[in-house]
Structures are given as C-alpha cells and as structure tokens.
LUMLUMKOL-839435 format. One record per atom (N, C-alpha, C, O, CB): x, y, z; residue in one letter. Coordinates in steps of 0.2 Angstrom, whole numbers, plus 5000, padded with zeros to 4 digits. Glycine has a CB too. Layout:
% LUMLUMKOL-839435
XYZA ...
This chain:
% LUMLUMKOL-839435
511853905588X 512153975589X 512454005583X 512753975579X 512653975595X 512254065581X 512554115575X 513054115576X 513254105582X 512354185573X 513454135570X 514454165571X 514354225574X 514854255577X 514954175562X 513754265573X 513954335577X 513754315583X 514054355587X 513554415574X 513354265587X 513354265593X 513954215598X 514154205604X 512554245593X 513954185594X 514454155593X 515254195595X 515754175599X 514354145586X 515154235591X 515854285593X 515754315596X 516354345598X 516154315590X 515154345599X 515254395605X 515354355611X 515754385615X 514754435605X 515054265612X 515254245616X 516054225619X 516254225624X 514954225616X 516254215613X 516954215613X 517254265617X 517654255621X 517154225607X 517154325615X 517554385616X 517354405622X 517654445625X 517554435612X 516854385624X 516354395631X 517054365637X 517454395641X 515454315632X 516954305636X 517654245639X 518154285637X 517754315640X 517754145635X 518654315634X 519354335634X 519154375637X 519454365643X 519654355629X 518754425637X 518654495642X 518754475649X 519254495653X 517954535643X 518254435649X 518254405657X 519054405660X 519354445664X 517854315657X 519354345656X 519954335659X 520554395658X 521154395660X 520254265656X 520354445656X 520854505654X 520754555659X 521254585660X 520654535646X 520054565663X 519854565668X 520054555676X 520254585681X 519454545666X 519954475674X 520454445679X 521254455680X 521554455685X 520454385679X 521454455675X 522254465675X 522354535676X 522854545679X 522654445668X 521954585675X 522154655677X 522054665684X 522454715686X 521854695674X 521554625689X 521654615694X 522154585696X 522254595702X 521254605696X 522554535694X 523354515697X 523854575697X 524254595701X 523654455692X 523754595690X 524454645688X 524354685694X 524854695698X 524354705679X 523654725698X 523654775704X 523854735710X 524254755714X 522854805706X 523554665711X 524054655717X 524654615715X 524854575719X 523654605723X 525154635708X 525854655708X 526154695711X 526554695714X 526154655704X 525754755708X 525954815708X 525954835717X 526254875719X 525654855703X 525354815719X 525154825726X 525754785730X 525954815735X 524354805728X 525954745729X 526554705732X 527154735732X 527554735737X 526754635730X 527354755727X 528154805724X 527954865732X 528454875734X 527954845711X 527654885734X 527654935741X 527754905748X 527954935753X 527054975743X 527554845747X 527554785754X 528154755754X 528454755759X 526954735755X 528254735752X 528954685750X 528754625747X 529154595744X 529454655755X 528054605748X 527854545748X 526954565746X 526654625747X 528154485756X 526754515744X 525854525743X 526054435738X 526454405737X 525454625737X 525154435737X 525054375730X 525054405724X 524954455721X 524254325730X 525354315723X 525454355714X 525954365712X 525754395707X 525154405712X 526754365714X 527054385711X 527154395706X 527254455703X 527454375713X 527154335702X 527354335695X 526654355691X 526454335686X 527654255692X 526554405694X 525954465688X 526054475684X 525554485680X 525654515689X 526854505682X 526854525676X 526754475671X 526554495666X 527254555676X 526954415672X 526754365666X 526154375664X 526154355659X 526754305668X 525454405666X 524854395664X 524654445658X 524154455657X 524454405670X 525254475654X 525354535650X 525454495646X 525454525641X 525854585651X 525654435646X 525754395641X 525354375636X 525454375630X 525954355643X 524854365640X 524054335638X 523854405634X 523754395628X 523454315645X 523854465636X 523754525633X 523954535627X 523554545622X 524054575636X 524754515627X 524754505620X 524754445616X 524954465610X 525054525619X 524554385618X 524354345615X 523654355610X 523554335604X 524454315621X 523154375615X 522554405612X 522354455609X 521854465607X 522254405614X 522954495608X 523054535603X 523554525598X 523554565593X 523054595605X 523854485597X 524054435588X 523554405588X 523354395582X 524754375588X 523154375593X 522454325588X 522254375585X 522354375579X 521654305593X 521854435587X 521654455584X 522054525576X 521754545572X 521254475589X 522454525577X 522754555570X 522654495567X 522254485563X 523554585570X 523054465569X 522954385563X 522354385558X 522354395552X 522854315568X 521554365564X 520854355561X 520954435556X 520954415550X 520154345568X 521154495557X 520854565553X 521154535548X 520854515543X 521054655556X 522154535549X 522354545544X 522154475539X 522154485533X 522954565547X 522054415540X 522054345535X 521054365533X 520954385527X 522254235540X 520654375537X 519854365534X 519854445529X 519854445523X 519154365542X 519854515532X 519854575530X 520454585524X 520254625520X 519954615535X 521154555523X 521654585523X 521854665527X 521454705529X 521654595516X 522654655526X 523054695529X 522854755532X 522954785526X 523454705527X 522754795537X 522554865532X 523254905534X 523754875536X 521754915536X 523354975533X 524054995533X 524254985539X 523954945543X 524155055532X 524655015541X 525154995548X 524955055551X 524955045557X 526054985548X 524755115551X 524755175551X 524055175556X 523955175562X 524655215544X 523555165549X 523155155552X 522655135556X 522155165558X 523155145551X 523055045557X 523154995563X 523255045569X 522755055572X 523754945561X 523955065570X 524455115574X 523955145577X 523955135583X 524955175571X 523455185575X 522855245576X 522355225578X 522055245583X 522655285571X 522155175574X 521155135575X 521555105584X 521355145588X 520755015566X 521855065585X 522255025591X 522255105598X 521855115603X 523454985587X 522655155595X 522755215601X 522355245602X 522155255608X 523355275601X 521855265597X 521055305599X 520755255604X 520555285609X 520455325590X 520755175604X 520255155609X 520455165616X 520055175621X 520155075607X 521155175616X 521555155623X 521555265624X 521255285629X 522655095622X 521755305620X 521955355622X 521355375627X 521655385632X 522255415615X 520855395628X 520455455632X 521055405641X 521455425645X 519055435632X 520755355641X 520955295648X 521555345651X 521555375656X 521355205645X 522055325643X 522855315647X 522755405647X 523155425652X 523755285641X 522255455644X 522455535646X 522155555653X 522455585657X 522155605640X 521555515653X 521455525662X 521955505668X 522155535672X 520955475664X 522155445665X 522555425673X 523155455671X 523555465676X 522655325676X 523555485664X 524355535667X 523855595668X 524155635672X 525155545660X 523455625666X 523355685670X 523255675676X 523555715679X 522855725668X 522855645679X 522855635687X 523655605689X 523855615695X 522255585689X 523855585685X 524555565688X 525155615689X 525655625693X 524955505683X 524755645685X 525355735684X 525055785687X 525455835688X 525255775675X 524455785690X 524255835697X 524455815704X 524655855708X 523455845699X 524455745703X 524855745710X 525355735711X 525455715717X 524655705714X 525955735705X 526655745707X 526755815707X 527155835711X 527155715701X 526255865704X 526455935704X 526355945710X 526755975713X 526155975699X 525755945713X 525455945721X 525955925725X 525955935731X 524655895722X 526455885722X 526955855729X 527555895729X 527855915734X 527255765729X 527855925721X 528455965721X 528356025723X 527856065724X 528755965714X 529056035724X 529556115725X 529556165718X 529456225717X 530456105726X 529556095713X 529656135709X 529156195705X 528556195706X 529756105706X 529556255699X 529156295697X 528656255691X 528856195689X 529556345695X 528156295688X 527656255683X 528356215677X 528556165675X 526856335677X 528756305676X 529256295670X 529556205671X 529556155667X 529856355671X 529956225679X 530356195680X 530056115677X 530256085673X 530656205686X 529356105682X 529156035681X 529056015676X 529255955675X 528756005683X 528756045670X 528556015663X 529256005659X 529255965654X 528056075658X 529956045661X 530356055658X 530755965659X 531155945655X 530656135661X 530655935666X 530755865669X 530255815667X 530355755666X 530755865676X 529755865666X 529055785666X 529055795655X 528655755653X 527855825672X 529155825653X 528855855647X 528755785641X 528355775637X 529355915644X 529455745643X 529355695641X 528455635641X 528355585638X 529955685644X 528155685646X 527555635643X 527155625638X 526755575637X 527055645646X 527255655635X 526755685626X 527055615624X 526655575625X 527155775619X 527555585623X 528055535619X 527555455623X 527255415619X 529055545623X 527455455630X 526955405632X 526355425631X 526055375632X 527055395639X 525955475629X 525455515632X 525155465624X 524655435625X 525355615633X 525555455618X 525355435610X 525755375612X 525955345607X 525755495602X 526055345619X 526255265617X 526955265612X 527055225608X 525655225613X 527355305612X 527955285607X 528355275612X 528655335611X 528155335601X 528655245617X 529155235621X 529355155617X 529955125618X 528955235629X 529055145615X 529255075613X 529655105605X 529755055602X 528454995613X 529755145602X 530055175596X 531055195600X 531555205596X 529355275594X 531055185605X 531555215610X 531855285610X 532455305610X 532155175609X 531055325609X 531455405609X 531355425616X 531555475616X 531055465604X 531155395623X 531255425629X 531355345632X 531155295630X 530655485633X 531655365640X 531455305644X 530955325650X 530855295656X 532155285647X 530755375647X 530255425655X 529455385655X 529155355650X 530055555651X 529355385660X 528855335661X 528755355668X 529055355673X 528955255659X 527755385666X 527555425675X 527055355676X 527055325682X 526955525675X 526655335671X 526155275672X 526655215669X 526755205663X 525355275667X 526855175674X 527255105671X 526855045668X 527055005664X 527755075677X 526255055671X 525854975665X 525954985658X 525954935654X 524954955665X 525955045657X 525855085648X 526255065643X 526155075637X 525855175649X 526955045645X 527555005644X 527054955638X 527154955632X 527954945651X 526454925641X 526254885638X 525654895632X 525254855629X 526054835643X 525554945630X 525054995625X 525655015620X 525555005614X 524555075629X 526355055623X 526755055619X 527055005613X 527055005607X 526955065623X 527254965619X 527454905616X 526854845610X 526954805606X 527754865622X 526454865613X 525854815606X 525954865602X 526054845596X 524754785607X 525954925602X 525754965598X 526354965592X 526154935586X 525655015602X 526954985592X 527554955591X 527654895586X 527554885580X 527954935597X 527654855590X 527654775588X 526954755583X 527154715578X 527654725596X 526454765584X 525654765580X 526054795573X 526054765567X 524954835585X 526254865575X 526254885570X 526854845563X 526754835557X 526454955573X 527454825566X 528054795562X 527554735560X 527854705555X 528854775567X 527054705562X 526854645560X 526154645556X 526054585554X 526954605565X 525754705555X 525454705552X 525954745544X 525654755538X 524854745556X 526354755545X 526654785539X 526854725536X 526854725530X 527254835540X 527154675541X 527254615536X 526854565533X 527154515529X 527654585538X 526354575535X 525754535535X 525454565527X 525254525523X 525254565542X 525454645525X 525354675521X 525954655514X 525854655508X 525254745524X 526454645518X 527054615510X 526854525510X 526454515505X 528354615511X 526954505513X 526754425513X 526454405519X 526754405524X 527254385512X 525854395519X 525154335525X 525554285527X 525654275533X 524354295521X 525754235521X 525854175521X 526354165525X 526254135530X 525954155514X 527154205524X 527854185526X 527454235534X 527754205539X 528754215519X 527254265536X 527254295542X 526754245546X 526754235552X 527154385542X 526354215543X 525854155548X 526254085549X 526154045554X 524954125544X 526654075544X 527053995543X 527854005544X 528153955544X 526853955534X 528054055545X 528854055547X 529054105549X 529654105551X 529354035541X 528754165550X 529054215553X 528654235560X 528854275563X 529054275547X 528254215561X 527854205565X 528054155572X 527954175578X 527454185561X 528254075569X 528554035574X 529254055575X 529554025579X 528353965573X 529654105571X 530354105572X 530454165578X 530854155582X 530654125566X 529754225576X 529854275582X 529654245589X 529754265594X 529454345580X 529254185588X 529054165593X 529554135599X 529554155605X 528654135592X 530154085597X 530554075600X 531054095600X 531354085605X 530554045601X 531354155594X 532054165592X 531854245600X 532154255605X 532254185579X 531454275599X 531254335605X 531154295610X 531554305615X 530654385605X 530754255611X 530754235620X 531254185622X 531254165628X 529954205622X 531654165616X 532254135618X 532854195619X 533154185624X 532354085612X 532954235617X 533354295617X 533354325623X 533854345626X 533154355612X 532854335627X 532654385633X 532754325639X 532854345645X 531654435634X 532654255637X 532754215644X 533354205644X 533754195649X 532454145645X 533654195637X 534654195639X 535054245641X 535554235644X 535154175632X 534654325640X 535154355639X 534954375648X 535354365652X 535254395632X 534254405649X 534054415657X 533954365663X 534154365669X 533354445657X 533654305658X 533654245666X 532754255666X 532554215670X 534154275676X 532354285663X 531954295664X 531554355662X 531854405660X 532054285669X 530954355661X 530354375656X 530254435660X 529654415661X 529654325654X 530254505664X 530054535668X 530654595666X 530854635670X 530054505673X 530654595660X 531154655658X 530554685653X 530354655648X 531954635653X 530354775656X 530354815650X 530654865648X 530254905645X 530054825648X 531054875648X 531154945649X 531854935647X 532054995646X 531154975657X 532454885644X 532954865644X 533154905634X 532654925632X 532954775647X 533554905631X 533754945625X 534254895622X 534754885625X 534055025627X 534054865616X 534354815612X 534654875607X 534354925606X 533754765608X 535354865603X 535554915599X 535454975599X 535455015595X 535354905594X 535254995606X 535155075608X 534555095606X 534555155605X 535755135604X 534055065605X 533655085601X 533055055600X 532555085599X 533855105597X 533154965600X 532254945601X 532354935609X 532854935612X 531854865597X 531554925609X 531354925618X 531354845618X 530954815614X 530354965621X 531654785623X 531454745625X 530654725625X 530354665623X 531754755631X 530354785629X 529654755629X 529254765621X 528654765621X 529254785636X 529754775616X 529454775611X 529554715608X 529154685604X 529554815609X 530154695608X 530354615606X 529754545610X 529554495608X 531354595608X 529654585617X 529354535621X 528554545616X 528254505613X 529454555630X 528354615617X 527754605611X 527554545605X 527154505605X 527754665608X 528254565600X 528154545595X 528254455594X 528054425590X 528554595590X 528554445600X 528654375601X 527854355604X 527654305601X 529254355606X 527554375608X 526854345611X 526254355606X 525754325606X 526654385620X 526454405603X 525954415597X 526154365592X 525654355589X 525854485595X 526654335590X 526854275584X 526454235588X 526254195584X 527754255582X 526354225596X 526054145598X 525354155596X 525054105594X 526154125607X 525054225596X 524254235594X 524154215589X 523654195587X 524054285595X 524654235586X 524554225576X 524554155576X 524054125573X 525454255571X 525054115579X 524854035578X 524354005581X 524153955579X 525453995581X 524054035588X 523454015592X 523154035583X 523153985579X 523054065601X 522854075581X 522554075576X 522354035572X 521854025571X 522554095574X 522954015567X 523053965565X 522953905566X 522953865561X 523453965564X 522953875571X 522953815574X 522053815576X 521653765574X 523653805582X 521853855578X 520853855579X 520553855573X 519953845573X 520353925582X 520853865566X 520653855561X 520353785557X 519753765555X 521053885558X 520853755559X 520753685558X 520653615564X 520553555564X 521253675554X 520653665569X 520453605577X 519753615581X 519553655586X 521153625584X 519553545577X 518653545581X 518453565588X 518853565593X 518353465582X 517853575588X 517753595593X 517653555602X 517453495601X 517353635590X 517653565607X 517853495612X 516953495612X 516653545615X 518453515621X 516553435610X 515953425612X 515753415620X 515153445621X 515853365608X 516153385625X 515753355630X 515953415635X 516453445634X 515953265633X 515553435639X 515753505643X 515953475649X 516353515652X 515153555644X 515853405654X 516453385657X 517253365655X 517753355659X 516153335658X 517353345647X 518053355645X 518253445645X 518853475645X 518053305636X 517753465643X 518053565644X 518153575651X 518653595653X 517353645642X 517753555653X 517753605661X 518453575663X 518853615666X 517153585669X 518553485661X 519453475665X 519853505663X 520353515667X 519653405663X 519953515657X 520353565652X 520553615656X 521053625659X 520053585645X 519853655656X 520053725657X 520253735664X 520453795666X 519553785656X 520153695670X 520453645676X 521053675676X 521353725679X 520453575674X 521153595672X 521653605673X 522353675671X 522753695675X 521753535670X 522253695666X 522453755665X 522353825669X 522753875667X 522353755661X 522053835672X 522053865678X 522153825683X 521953855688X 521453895679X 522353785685X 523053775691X 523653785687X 524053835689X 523053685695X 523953755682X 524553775680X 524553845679X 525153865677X 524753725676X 524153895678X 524253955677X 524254005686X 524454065687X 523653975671X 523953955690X 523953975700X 524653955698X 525054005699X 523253905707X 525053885696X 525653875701X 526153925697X 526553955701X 526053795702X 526153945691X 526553975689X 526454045693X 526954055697X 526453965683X 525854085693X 526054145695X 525954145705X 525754195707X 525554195691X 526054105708X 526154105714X 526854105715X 527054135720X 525754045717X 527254085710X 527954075711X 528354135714X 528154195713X 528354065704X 528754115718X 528954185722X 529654205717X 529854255718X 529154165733X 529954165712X 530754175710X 530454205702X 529954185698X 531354085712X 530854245701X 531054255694X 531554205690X 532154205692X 531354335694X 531354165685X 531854115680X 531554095672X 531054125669X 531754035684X 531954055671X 531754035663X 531154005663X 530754015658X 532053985659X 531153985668X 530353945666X 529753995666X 529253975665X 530153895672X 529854055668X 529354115665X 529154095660X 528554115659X 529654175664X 529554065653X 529354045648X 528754005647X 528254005642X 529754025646X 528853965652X 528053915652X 527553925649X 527153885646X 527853895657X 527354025655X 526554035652X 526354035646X 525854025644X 526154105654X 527054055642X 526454055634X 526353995632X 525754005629X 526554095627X 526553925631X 525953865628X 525153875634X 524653875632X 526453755631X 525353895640X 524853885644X 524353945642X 523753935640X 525053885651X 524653995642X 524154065640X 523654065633X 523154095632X 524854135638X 524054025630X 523954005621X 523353945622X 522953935618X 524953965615X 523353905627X 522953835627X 522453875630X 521953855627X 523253755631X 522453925634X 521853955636X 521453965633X 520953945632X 521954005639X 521854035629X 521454065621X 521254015619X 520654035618X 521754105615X 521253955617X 521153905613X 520353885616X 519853895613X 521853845615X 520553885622X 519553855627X 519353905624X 518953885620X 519253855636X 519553965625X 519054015623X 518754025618X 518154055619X 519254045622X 518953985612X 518653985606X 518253895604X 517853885599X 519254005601X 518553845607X 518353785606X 518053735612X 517953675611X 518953765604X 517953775618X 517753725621X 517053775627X 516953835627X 518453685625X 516853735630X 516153775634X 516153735638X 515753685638X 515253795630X 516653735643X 516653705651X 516153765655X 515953815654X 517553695654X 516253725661X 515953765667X 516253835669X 516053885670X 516053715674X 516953815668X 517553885670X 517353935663X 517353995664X 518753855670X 517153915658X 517053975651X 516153975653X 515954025650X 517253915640X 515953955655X 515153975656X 515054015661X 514554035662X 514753915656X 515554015666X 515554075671X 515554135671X 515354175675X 515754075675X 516154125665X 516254205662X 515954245659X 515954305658X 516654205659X 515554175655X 515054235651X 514254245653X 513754255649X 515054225644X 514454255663X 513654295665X 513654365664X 513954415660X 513354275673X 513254365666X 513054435668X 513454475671X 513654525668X 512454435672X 513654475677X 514054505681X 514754505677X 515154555677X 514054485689X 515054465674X 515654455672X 515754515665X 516154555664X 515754365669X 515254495662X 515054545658X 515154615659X 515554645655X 514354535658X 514754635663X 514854695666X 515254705669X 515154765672X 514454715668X 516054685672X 516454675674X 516954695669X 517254745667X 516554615678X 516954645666X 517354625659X 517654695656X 518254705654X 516754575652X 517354725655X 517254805651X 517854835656X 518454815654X 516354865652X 517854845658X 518354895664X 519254855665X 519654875668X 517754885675X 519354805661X 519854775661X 520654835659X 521154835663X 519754715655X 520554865654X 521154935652X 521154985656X 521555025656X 521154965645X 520354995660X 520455085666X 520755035673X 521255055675X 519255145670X 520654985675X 521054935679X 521654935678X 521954955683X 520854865677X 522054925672X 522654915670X 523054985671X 523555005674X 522554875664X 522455035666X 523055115668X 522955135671X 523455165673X 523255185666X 522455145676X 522055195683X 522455175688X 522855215690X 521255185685X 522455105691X 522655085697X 523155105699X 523255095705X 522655035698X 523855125695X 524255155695X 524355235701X 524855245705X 524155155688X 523755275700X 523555325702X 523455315711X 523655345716X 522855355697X 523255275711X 522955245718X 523855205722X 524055215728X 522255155717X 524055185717X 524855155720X 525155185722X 525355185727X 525255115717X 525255235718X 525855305717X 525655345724X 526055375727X 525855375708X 524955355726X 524755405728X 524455405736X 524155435741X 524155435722X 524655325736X 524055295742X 524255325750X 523955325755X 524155195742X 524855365748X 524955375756X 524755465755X 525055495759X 526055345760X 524455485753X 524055545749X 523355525751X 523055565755X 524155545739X 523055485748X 522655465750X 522155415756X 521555425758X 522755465745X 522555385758X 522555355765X 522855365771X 522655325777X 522555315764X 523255405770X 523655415776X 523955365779X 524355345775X 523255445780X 523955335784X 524155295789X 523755235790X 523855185793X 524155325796X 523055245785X 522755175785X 522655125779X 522255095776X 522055195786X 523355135777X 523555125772X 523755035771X 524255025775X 524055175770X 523554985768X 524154905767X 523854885763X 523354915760X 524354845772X 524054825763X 524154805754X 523454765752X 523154765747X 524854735753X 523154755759X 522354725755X 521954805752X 521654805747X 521654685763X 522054865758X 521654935753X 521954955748X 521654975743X 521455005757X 522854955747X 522954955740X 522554925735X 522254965730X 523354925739X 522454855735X 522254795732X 521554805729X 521454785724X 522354735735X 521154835734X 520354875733X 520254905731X 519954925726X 520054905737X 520754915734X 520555035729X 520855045723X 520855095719X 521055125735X 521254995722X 521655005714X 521054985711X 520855025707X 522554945712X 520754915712X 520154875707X 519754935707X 519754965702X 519654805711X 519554945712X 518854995712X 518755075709X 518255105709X 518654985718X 519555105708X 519555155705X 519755145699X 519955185696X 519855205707X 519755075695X 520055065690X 519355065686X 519255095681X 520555015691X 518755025690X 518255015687X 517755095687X 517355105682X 517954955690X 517955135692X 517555195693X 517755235689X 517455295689X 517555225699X 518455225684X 518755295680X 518355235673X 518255265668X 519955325681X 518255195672X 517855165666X 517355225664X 517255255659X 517555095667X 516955225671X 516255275670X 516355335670X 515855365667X 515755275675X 516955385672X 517155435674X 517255455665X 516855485661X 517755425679X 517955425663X 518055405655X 517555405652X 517355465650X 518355325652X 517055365651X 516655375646X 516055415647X 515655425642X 516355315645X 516055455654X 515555545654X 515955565651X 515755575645X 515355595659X 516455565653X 516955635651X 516955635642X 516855685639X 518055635655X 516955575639X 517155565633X 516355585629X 516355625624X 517455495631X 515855555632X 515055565628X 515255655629X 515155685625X 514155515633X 515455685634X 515155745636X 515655795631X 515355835627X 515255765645X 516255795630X 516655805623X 516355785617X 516655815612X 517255785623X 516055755616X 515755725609X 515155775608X 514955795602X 515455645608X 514855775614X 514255815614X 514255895612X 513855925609X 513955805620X 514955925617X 515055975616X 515356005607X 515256055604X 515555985622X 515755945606X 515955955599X 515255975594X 515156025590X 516255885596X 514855915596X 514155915591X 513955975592X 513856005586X 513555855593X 513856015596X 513456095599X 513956145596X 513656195595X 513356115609X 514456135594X 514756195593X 514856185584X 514756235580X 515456205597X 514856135582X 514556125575X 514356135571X 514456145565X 514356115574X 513356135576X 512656135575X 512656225576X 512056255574X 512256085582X 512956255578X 513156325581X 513456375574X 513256435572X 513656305589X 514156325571X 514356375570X 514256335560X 514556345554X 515256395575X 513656285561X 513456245552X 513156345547X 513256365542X 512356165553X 512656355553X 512356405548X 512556465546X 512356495541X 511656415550X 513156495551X 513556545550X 513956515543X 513756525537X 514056565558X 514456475544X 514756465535X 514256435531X 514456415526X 515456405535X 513456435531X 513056425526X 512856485524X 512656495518X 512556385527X 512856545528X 512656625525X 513256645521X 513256685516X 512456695532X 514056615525X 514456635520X 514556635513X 514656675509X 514856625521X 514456555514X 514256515505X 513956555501X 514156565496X 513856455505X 513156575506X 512656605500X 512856665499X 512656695495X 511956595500X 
C-alpha cells in the first residue's frame, strides 16, 4: 500500500468514527427533551473531535511547518462556514416564525449571531448561542489557533512539554474545579471560555497521539487488532452508557487517544468495516450531523406535531443532518457558479475599459 493510499485509508477510519460519534452527540441532544434516552455521556464524544484535530495540526504543523495562526483561523472556518450558515439561518426563521417580536426588535436580541456565525465565542465576546454544538467549532478554533502560534515560536518545547502540561494541568483544572467535563460555556478570568481550555487540553492529547505513531510499529496480526479495537469499543460503550456526570469523565481521553492510535497502526475487523463503501459515503456528512440536527431538536414540536419522541428525534436529526450535506453542497456549487457567470459577464466590459 502507498503513503497516499495509505492515508486516505486512514482518514477513511477517523471519518467513519466521527460519523459515529455525531450520531451519539443527536441521541444526547435528543435525550436533553425526554429526560432520559441512550448515551448520556455524548458529550464526551467531542473529545475525540478534538483529539483528531491536534493530530492533525501537529502532522501540518512538524512535516509542513507552522503556517500563521490567522491563516490556520480561516483555511479551518471556510471548510465548516457554508454548514454552520445553513443550519443558523434556518435556526433564525423559525425563531422569528415563533416570536411576537418586531424584525427590529429580534435582530436587536438575536444580533449577537454574527460573533457565532465566524465562531468567536470561544474569544468571550458574547455568551449568545442559537446552535449550541458550535461551542465546539468555536472552541478548536480558538484553542488551534493559541497552539499553532506556539508551534510557530518553538515545535520542540510545544510537542515535548507544553503539550503534556496543557494536557493534564486543563483537564485537571475543569475536573477539580466542576466535578466533571460537560462544561462549555463557563468564563475563566472573565474572559476565556472553559470549552476553550477543554479544546486546547484534548488537542495537546492529539499532539502526543502524534508523537507517540511516529515511532510505534505497526500491529501485524489482524486477530491481535480486531481484540484491541474490541476491546476499546466496550470501554468506550461503558463509559458513555454512564447515566452520572464525575471525574472519571476524564478516562475517555487515554481511550479516545488509543483509538486514534488503531487508526493509524492497526487493520482489525472493527477498522476494516469502516472503510467500506457505505461508511465511506456516510463518513462525509459527520459536521451537517453535528450543526443541522440541532434545527430538528429546537423545532421538533413545529415539525411533528404530537407525533413527536425520542426515537423520531433520533431519525430525523441523523437524517436531516445528512440531507443538509447535499443541500450545502448545491447551494455552495450553485454560488460558485453564479460567481463564475458574473465574472465571465462583467471580464470583457473592464477589457474595453483597459483598451
């Protein structure tokens, strides 16, 4: 196998499971209306999110070098922004469709979206939040950014000591001081976001998964993989079956981190299912999952009336999450296209000017 085929399989298998965890985060969020559903501890599965996104700053920033933080900031929000402008504009017709209020009045209450709409809530210039998973686009975004900057003064001290310090000195901070990992929204010094320290701590664990696949062989026998990744999917079932919020929230990330680890080093049965066909084409739709379903929770008794509980939540969040992927990507080919035509329209008008 080539390194480029090679890596796409790789990244095949993270998707997959990024996929799968975005379907937990909906039947969290679908339980938060019932009192109860599976899955409680969903939000832990944001962990992994950003776990696999310090892998990957890591690999850009040590093989590429650094690039600006700015930069980073922008290449990172252009992939996510069309997603997150679909589901708050739909999230913003149907609060306006429910209020009393005038146009003035509402934008004058809601206006604060622009601040989420570019992800800077994790900066602590609002606490306003209409799509709540987005906490977590904010917060990589934020956190990505403070650590590609440090990455650009020194590689070395931020992979070998600043790296394992944010990792426990933050996720040791948020279990002493809360009891537990399920804070974002909470304001350190008036001014960083909790879930941005929780970022920059799960991303230091990616930075070290990095490090550590650099120099650790790969597992030859695909009956010792498949036990592995086995076994780590039950301890990642009992962790998030837990009905209680505690310290031991902490646990998922050795577990979240030994995951990423198969991902890159081992080819069990559980990593070779992921990367069929159908997973494949699943896999893609993992971030319109994560901000869309949102739209279906907030709205469901709008939309279903009386035939509404927690298994058609749980459906219909998956399934418009995956249907705004295709939605997203007309709407975006069809603005690219429209740009290209007006272009092509207005090239030879400023070429008669020229001459």
């Amino acid at each position: 196998m080539t390194d480029q085929s090679s890596e796409a399989s790789h990244s095949a298998v993270i998707d997959s499971w990024k996929f799968l965890f975005a379907c937990l985060v909906v039947c969290l969020h679908s339980s938060w209306f019932f009192g109860s559903g599976p899955f409680v501890h969903g939000y832990l599965v944001v962990e992994f999110f950003f776990i696999v996104s310090g892998y990957f700053l890591a690999k850009l920033c040590i093989e590429k070098g650094a690039p600006s933080p700015f930069r980073w900031w922008l290449r990172r929000l252009k992939s996510v922004f069309p997603t997150l402008l679909f589901s708050l504009a739909l999230l913003l017709a149907f609060r306006y469709y429910e209020t009393t209020l005038s146009f003035k009045d509402f934008w004058r209450e809601n206006g604060d979206v622009v601040y989420e709409l570019f992800s800077m809530q994790g900066f602590g210039l609002t606490t306003y939040a209409l799509n709540g998973p987005d906490w977590f686009i904010g917060s990589m975004l934020t956190g990505g950014f403070f650590l590609v900057a440090l990455f650009s003064i020194a590689p070395k001290a931020t992979v070998n000591l600043l790296a394992p310090a944010f990792l426990f000195l933050g996720n040791g901070f948020i279990t002493a001081k809360y009891g537990h990992m399920d804070i974002i929204n909470k304001y350190v010094f008036y001014s960083i976001d909790v879930g941005t320290i929780r970022a920059i701590a799960d991303m230091s664990a990616g930075i070290i998964v990095y490090q550590m696949a650099q120099g650790m062989p790969s597992i030859q026998s695909k009956k010792m993989a498949t036990v592995i990744e086995l076994v780590l999917v039950g301890l990642l079932y009992a962790i998030l079956i837990n009905q209680e919020h505690g310290p031991d929230d902490f646990l998922c990330i050795p577990v979240f981190a030994a995951l990423l680890l198969c991902c890159f080093k081992s080819r069990g049965y559980v990593c070779s299912l992921l990367e069929t066909r159908p997973m494949r084409f699943l896999n893609r739709t993992s971030i319109s999952i994560y901000l869309c379903h949102v739209v279906v929770n907030l709205n469901g008794h709008l939309i279903f009336g009386s035939y509404w509980n927690i298994n058609t939540y749980i459906v219909s969040g998956i399934l418009f999450g995956i249907a705004s992927f295709f939605i997203v990507g007309f709407l975006e080919r069809g603005f690219y296209a429209l740009i290209g035509k007006l272009q092509a329209l207005y090239a030879p008008v400023n070429t008669l000017k020229m001459a």
